[in-house]
C-alpha positions as CSV (number, residue, x, y, z in Angstrom):
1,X,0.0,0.0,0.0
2,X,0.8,3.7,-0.8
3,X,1.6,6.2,2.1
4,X,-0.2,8.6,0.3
5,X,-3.8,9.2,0.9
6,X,-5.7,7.7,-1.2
7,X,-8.3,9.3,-3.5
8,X,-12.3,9.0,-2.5
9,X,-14.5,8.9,-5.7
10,X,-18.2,9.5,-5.2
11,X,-20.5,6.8,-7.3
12,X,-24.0,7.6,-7.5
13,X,-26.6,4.9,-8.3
14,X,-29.9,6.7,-10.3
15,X,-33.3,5.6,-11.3
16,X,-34.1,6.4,-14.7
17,X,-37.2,5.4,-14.5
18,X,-40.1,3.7,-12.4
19,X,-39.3,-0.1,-12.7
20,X,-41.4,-3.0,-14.2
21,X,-43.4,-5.2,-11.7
22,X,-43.6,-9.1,-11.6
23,X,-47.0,-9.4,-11.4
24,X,-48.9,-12.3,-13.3
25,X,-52.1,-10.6,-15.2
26,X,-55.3,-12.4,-15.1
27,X,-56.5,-12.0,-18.7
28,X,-52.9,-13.1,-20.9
29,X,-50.9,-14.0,-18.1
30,X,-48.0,-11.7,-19.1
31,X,-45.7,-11.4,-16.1
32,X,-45.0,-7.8,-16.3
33,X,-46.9,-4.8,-15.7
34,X,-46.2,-1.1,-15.8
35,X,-47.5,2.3,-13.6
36,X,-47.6,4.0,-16.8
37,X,-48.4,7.8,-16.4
38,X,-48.8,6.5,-12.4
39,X,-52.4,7.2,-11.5
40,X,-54.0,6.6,-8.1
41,X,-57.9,6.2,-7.7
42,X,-59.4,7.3,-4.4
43,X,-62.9,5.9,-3.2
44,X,-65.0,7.6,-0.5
45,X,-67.5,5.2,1.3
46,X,-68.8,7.3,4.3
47,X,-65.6,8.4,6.4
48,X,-63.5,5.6,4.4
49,X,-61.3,5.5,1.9
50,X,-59.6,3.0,-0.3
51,X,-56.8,4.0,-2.4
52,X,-55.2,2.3,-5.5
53,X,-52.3,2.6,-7.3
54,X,-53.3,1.8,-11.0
55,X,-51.0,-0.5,-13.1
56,X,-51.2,-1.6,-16.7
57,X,-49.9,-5.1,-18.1
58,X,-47.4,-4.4,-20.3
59,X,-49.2,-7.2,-24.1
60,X,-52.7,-6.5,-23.1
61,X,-52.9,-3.0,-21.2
62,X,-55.8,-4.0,-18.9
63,X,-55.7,-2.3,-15.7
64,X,-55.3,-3.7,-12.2
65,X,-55.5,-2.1,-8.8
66,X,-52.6,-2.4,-6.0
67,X,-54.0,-1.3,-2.6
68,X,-52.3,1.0,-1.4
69,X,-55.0,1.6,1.7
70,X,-58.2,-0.4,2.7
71,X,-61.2,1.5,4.3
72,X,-58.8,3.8,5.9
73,X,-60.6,6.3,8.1
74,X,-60.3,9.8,6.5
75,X,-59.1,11.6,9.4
76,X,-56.1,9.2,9.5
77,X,-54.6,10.9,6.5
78,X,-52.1,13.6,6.0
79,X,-53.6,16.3,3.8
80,X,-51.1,16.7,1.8
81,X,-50.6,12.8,1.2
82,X,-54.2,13.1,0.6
83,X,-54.0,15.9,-2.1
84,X,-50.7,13.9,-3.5
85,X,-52.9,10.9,-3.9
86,X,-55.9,13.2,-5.8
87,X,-53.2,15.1,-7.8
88,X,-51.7,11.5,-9.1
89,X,-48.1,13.4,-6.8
90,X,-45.7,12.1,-9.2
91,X,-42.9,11.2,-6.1
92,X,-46.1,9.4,-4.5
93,X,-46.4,7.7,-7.0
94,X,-43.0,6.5,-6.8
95,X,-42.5,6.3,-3.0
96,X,-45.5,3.7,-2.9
97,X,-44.0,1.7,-5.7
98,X,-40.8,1.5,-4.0
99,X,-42.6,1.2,-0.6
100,X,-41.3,-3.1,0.4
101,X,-44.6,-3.4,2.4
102,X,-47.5,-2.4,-0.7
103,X,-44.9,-5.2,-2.8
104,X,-45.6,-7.8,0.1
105,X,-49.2,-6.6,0.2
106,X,-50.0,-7.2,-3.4
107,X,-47.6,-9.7,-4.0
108,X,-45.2,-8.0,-6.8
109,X,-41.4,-7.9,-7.1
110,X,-39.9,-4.7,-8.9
111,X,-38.2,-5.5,-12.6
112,X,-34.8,-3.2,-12.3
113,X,-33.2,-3.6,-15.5
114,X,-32.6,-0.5,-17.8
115,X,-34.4,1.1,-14.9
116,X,-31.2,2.6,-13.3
117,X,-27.9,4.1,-14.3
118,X,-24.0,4.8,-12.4
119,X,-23.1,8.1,-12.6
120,X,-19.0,7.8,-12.0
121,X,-17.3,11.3,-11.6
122,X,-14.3,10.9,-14.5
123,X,-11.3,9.9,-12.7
124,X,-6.9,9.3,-13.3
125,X,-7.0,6.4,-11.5
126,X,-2.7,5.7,-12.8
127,X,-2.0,8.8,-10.1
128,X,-2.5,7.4,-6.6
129,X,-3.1,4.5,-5.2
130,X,-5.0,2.7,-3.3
131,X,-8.5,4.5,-4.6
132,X,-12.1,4.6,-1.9
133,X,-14.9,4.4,-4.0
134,X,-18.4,5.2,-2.0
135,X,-21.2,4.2,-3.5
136,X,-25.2,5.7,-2.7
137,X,-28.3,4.4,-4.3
138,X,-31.0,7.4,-4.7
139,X,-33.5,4.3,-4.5
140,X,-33.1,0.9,-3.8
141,X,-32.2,-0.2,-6.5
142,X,-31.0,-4.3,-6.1
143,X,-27.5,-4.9,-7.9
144,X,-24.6,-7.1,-7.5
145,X,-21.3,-5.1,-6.2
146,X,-18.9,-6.8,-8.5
147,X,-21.1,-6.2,-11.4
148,X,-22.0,-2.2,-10.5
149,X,-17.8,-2.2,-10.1
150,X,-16.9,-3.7,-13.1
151,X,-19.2,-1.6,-14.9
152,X,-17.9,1.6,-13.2
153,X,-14.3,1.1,-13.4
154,X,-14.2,-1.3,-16.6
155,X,-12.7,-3.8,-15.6
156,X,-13.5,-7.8,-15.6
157,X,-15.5,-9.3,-12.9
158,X,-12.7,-11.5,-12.2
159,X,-10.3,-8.6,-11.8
160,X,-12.7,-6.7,-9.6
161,X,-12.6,-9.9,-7.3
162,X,-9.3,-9.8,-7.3
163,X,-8.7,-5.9,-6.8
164,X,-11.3,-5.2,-4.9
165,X,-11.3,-4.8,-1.1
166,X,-14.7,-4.9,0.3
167,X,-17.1,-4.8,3.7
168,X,-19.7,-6.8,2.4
169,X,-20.4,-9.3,-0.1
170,X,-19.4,-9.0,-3.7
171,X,-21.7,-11.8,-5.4
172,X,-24.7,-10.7,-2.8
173,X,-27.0,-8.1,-4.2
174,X,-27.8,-5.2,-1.6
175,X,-29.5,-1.8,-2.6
176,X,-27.8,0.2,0.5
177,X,-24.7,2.7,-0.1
178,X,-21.4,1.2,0.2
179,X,-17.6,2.1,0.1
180,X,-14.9,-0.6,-1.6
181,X,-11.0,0.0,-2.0
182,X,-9.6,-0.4,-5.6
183,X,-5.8,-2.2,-4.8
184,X,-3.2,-1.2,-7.8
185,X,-2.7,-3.9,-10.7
186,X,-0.2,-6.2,-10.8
């Protein structure tokens, strides 16, 4: 190791766009569906409400429902949540698709691919060595560390096993920030 310190690159892991969902549709049995334009429909029954988040199969385009809440007094609400789900709030729509609990409610597991991008600040990395990289996901956005790595630096996945110093798992996906240390080749 170097007795210089070492440089500390900041990766950033973006959505691009709302993922896909797993979710099997009645009518052609297509495994994918979409939020689309992300619509939510709000029923009033007395002092109730039910609200949806709308979803459209990706080959046939018919419309299902995702509960988002069930006969929910009205007074429970936060107003502004409230007008969010009446406006079809563009974040709400994405913070209750990204929300783990309305997935394990309705039974649908997010589809990430071509969803997401790394934004990697350019770098020399032939100047100093060894290099801390720290990694933050915007969403939670599930990915392999040695394949996010070897994207971001360009190297193989066997090198980044190799080169690579690491807290956690490299062949584990996680969706949580993270900091690695690239070593210098051989």
């Amino acid at each position: 190791m170097s007795s210089q310190p070492h440089i500390v690159l900041p990766w950033v892991v973006r959505r691009t766009r709302l993922p896909l969902l797993s979710l099997r549709c009645v009518d052609c049995r297509s495994a994918s569906a979409t939020t689309g334009e992300g619509r939510f429909r709000v029923n009033a029954n007395g002092k109730l409400l039910d609200v949806w988040l709308l979803v459209r199969c990706v080959s046939c385009d018919r419309t299902s429902k995702l509960t988002v809440h069930e006969r929910a007094p009205v007074r429970s609400f936060d107003p502004a949540e409230l007008d969010g789900y009446l406006a079809n709030d563009p974040e709400l729509v994405a913070s209750t698709l990204l929300d783990p609990l309305l997935a394990r409610r309705n039974r649908f597991t997010l589809q990430w691919e071509g969803a997401w991008r790394l934004d990697v600040p350019p770098a020399r990395l032939d100047e100093a060595w060894p290099v801390q990289v720290e990694i933050v996901f915007e969403d939670p956005v599930p990915v392999r560390p040695e394949r996010l790595i070897a994207q971001g630096l360009g190297l193989s996945r066997n090198e980044v096993l190799r080169r690579i110093k690491c807290d956690i798992p490299l062949r584990r996906p996680t969706s949580t920030g993270f900091a690695f240390t690239v070593m210098a080749g051989d």
